[in-house]
C-alpha positions in Angstrom: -14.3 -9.3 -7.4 -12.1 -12.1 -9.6 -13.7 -12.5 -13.1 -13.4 -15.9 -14.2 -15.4 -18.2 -17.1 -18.0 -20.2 -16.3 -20.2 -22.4 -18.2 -24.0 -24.0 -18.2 -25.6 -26.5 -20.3 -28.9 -25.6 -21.7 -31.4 -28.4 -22.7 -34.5 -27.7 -25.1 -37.5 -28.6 -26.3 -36.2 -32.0 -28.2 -33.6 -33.0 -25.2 -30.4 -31.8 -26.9 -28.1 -30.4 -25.1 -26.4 -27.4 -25.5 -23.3 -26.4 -23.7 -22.3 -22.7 -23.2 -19.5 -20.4 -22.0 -19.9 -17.4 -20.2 -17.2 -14.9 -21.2 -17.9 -11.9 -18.4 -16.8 -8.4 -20.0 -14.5 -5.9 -17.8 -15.6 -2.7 -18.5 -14.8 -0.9 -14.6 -12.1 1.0 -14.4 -9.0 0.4 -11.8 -8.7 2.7 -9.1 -5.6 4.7 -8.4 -5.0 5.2 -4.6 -3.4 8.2 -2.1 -2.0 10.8 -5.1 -0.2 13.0 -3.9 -1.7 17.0 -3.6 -0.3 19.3 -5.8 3.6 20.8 -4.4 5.9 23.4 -4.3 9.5 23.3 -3.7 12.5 25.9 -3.7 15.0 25.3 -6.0 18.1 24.2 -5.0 20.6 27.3 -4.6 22.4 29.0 -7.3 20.2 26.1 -9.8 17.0 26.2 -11.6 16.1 22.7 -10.7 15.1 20.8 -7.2 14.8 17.4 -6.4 11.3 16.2 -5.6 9.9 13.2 -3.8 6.5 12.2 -3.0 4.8 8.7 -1.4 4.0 6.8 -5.0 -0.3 6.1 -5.1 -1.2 2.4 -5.1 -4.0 1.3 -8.0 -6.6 -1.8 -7.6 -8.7 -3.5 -10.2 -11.5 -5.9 -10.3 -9.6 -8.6 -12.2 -6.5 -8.2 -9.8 -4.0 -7.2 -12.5 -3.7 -3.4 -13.0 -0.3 -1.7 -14.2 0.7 1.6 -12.6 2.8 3.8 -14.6 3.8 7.8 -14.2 5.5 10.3 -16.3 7.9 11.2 -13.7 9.4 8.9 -10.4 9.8 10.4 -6.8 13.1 11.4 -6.7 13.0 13.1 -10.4 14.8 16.4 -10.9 12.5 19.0 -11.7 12.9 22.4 -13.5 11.5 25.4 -12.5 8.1 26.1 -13.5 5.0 23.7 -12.8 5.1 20.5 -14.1 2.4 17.9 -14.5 3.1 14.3 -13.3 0.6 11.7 -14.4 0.1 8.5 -12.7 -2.2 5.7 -15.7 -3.4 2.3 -14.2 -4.3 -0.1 -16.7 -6.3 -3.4 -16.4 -5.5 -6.4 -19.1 -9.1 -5.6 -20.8 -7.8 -2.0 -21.7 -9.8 0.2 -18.6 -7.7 2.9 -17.6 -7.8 5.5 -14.8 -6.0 8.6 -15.1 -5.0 11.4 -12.1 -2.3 13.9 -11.4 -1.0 16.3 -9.3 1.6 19.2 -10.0 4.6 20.3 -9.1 5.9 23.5 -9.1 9.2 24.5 -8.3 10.2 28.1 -7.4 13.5 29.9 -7.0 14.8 33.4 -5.7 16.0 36.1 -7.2 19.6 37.3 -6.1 18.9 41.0 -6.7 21.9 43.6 -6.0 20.4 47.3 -5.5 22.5 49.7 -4.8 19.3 52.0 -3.1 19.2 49.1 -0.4 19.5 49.6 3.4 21.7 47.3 4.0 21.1 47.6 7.6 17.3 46.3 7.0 18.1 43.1 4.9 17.9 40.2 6.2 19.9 38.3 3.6 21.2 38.1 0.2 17.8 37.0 -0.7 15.6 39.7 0.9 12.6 40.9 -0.8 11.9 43.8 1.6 13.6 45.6 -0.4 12.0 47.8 -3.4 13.5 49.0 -6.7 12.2 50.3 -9.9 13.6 49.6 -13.4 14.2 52.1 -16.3 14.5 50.6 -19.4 15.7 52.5 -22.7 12.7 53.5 -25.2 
């Protein structure tokens, strides 16, 4: 639905007449459209970071203007660990909507163990394997 103006012109008692604006006042919020769900991607090998993508959401509003804006784009590099990306649709009158999703970006461990059966790993990267730690008291 466009807002717009509009006007009428009152007459009273005594026949004067009285013209008046109508000024409507936007107080609904935009929408924000299709976020993403929340992600999680492997690090790139031998780094602690991974390049993520995602569709970007879409935002409407009743007054046809809304600006879309996100702390991160698709495409960002992204350390390891969750990180929150925030998408904010504003309208001209100030109404905001606010949503997110998360994305968390996991790596693996090269372990070397010497008590390993070789013969049972898969890879460099196989977590069949089992060890326990000591450390110094």
């Amino acid at each position: 639905m466009r807002m717009s103006n509009w006007s009428h012109t009152f007459r009273d008692s005594l026949k004067y007449l009285f013209p008046v604006i109508f000024v409507p006042i936007d107080i609904e919020n935009p929408e924000i459209f299709v976020m993403p769900a929340d992600m999680m991607v492997e690090a790139h090998l031998g780094s602690y970071t991974a390049n993520v993508s995602w569709p970007e959401p879409t935002s409407t509003d009743n007054s046809d203007y809304v600006t879309l804006s996100s702390t991160h784009k698709p495409g960002d590099n992204f350390p390891m660990g969750d990180t929150q990306v925030i998408y904010t649709a504003v309208d001209p009158s100030g109404n905001e909507a606010v949503q997110s999703f998360t994305v968390t970006v996991y790596g693996r461990c090269l372990f070397i163990h010497f008590g390993c059966n070789v013969k049972n790993a898969h890879s460099a990267f196989d977590t069949s394997c089992t060890s326990r730690s000591t450390y110094p008291r």
